[in-house]
N, C-alpha and C positions, 0 to 999 in steps of 0.2 A: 363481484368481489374476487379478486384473484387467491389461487389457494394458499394457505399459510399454515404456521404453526400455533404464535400465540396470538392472533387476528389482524396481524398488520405485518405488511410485507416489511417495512422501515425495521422493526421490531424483530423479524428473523437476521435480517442485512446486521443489524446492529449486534446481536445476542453471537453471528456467528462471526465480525471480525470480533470482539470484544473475547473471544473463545484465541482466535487465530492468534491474534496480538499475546494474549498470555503466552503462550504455547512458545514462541520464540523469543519472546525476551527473557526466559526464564535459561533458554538453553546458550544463549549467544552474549547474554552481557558483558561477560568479561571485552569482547571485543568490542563493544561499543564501551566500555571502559579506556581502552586503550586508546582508542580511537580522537575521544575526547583529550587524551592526556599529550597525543600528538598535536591538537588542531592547536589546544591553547600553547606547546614550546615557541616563544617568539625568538629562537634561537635561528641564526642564519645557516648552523648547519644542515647538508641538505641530506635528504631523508636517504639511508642505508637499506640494501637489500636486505631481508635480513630478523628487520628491526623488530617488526611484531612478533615474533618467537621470540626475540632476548627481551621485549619489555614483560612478556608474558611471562618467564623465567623468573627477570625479577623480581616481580611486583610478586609472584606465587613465594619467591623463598624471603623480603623484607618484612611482606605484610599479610601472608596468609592468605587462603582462600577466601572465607566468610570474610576478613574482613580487611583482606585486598582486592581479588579478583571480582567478588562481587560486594564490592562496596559502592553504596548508591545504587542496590537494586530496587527497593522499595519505592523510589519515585518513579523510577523509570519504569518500573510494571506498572505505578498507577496509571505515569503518563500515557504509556503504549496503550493500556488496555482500555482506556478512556478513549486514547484518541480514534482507536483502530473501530470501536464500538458504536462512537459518536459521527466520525466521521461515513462511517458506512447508512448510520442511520438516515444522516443527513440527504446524504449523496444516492439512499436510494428515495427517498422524501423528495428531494428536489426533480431527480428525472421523470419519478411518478408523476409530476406536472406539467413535464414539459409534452406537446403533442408531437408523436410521430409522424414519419414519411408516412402518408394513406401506400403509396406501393410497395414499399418496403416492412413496412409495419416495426422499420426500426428507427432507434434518432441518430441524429449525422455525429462525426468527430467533433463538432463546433457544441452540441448541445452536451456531450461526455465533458468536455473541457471545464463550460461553465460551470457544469453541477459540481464537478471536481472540484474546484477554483472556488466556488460560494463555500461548499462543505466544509473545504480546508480551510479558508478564511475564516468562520467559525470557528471553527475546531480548536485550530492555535490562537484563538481570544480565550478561549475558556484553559487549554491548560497548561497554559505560557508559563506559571508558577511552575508548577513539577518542572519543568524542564530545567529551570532556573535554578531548583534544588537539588535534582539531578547531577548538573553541571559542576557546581560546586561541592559536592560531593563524593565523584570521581575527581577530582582533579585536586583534590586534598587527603590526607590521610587521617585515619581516626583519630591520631595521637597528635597531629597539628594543633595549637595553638585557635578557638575561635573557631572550631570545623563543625562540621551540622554533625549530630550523632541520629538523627531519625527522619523521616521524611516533617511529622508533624512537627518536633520540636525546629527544625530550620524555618519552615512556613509561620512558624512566631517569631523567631529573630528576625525574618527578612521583612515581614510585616511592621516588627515594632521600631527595626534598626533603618529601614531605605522605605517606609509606606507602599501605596500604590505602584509608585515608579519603581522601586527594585525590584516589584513582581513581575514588572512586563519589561524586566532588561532584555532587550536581544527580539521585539520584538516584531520590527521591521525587518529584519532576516527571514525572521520565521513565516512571515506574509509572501517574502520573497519565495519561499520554499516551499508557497501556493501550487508553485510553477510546477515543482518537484512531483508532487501528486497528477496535477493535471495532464501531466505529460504520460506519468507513467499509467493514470487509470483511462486514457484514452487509448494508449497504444495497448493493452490492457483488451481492452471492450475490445477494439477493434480488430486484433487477431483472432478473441472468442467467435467475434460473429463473422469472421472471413471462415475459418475452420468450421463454426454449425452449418454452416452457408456451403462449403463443401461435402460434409458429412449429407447433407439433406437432398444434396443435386444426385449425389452418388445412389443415395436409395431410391429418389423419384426413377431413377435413370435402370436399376433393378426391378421396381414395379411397372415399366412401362414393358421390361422384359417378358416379365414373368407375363401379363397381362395380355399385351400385342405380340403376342410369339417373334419377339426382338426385333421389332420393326424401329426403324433409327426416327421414325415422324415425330415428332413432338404431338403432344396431344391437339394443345390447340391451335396448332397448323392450320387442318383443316375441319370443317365443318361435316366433310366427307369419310373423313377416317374411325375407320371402323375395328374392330379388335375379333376373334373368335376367343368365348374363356366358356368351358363347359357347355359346350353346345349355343351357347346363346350370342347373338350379335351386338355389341355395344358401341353405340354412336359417341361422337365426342361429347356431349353434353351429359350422358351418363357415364363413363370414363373417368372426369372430370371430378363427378360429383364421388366417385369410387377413388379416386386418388385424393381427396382431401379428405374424406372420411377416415382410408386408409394410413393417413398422413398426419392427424392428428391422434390417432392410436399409437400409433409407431413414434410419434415425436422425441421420446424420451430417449431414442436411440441416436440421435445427430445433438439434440441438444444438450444431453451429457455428455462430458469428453471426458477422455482418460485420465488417468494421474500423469501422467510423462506431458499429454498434451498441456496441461495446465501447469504444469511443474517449465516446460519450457516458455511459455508464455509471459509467464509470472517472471520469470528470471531475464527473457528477453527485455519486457517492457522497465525494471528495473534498471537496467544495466545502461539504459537508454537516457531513464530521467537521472539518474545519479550523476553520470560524465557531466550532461549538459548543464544540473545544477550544484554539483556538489560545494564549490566556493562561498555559497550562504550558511554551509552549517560551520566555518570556520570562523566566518563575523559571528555569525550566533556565539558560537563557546567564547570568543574571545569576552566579547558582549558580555557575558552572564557571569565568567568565573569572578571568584571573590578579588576585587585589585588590591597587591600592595604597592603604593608609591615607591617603597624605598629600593623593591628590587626587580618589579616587575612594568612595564609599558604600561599606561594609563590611557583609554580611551574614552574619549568623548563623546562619540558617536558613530554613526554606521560611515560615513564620510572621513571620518578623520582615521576611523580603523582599516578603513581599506587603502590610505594614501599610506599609513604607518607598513603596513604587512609590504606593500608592494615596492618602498623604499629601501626597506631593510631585508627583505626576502623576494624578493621579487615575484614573479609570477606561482613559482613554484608553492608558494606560502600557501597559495590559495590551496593546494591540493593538500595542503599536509594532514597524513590522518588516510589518507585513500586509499591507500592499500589495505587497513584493516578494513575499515569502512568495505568496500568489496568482497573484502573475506567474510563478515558478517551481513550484509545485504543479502548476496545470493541465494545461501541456506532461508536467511530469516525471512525473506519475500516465499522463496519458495513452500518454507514451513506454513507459515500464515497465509497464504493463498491458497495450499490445499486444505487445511484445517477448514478456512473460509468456505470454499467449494463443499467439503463434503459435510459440514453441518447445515449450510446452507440447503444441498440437496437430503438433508434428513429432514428438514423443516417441511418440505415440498413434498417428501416422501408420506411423511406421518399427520401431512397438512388435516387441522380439524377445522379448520372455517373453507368457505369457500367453493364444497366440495359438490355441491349441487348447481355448481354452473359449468 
């Protein structure tokens, strides 16, 4: 049984994004505020340098802090903190079953993807609602006409006003934005373990120093190669057996990395799945905000919304929103990926099951 905190690794993974997830949507909403208020303008003017400081401006002097800037935080902390909490659970649940490379002892880009892509697919079935409350919530003001005033009381009007179907408006987006995860917890995994994968060559490649008075041989080169350590002679087969001893003593030093190393990491792989999917969370808001007929576009579906945006805004429509969007990813991956990390490694640190193996 691998070591843990509250006896299931799924269970730390979940406890520590559901920890991360708080942590930055508590600090960053406002711009995921904004952000949304861009994606739904079906206005063809095209987006200003600029902009996000003067929406910020004045949405802080219209409508207040509490309940401008962060209005609509209550779903969207639930949603975050669900999904980041769920999602991690899931997605360490799922790799825990998949079997690794026997040589590697690790699993490939192909098998991150899936797990990502099943997790998320989940994930966004279960909390498609919040998001949908969310949605509409920023993108209305408290004193509008028919606007949610709380997370639970909007989850009863959209319930008793649109059933099942208005809770999962926007939901084929959000499937779409499977991608989004998969992408980013692949390139994600995959720099962690190119960097441990560094850190571990560099120490073996010290120990062999320290060991073979800096002999460049690889250990198991030859069968012949021999070491002087304190007088005594050591063949490859004992060498060997002293470097993995040695090597899982020492492990906690390559497979911890820094805060900066994971801070760029984290902001890398972001940076990577946002560009290439960012265009689903503009169907999405569109999808979700409250329609009115008389003065707003009306979509039908995820087809009919994308032929709308791209006739009347053209390709740019799709990005509207991405400059905030950017401005609060970077921080908010970064925040939540360390949070992640270092509760993560408190769970492993303070682990009480597991520890006799």
């Amino acid at each position: 049984m691998p070591k843990s905190y509250t006896g299931s690794v799924a269970t730390d993974q979940a406890l520590a994004g559901f920890t991360g997830g708080a942590v930055s949507t508590i600090c960053l909403h406002p711009l995921d505020l904004i952000k949304i208020r861009f994606q739904v303008n079906a206005s063809q003017a095209a987006p200003r340098i600029g902009g996000t400081l003067r929406s910020f401006q004045e949405i802080f002097r219209s409508e207040g802090f509490r309940h401008g800037l962060y209005r609509g935080l209550t779903p969207n902390f639930a949603g975050a903190t669900m999904s980041w909490g769920l999602y991690f659970y899931l997605y360490a649940g799922i790799k825990g079953q998949m079997p690794v490379d026997p040589e590697t002892g690790r699993l490939g880009p192909a098998q991150y993807m899936i797990a990502s892509m099943l997790g998320g697919a989940l994930t966004a079935a279960v909390t498609n609602p919040l998001w949908v409350i969310k949605t509409r919530m920023c993108t209305t003001k408290k004193a509008t006409p028919g606007a949610y005033q709380s997370l639970l009381g909007g989850l009863y009007s959209l319930a008793k006003a649109e059933g099942l179907k208005g809770m999962y408006r926007g939901m084929i987006p959000a499937l779409f934005g499977v991608s989004h995860g998969a992408i980013q917890f692949m390139a994600y995994e995959q720099l962690k373990d190119w960097r441990q994968e560094v850190k571990k060559k560099r120490w073996e490649k010290q120990f062999l120093e320290e060991v073979r008075g800096k002999s460049t041989t690889p250990v198991t080169d030859s069968a012949q190669a021999t070491a002087e350590m304190g007088g005594l002679s050591l063949n490859s087969e004992t060498l060997e057996k002293l470097r993995k001893s040695k090597l899982l003593e020492q492990s906690h030093d390559w497979e911890t990395l820094s805060t900066i190393e994971y801070l760029c990491m984290a902001a890398s792989s972001k940076v990577t799945a946002t560009v290439v999917t960012y265009p689903y969370q503009v169907l999405r808001s569109r999808l979700q905000m409250i329609s009115n007929p008389q003065s707003e576009v009306v979509y039908t579906g995820v087809v009919d919304c994308i032929r709308k945006i791209k006739r009347a805004e053209g390709l740019l429509g799709f990005y509207k929103g991405v400059a905030p969007n950017v401005i609060r990813v970077l921080p908010g991956t970064c925040i939540t990926f360390l949070v992640y990390e270092t509760v993560s490694a408190w769970c492993r640190n303070h682990a009480r099951y597991g520890l006799d193996e």
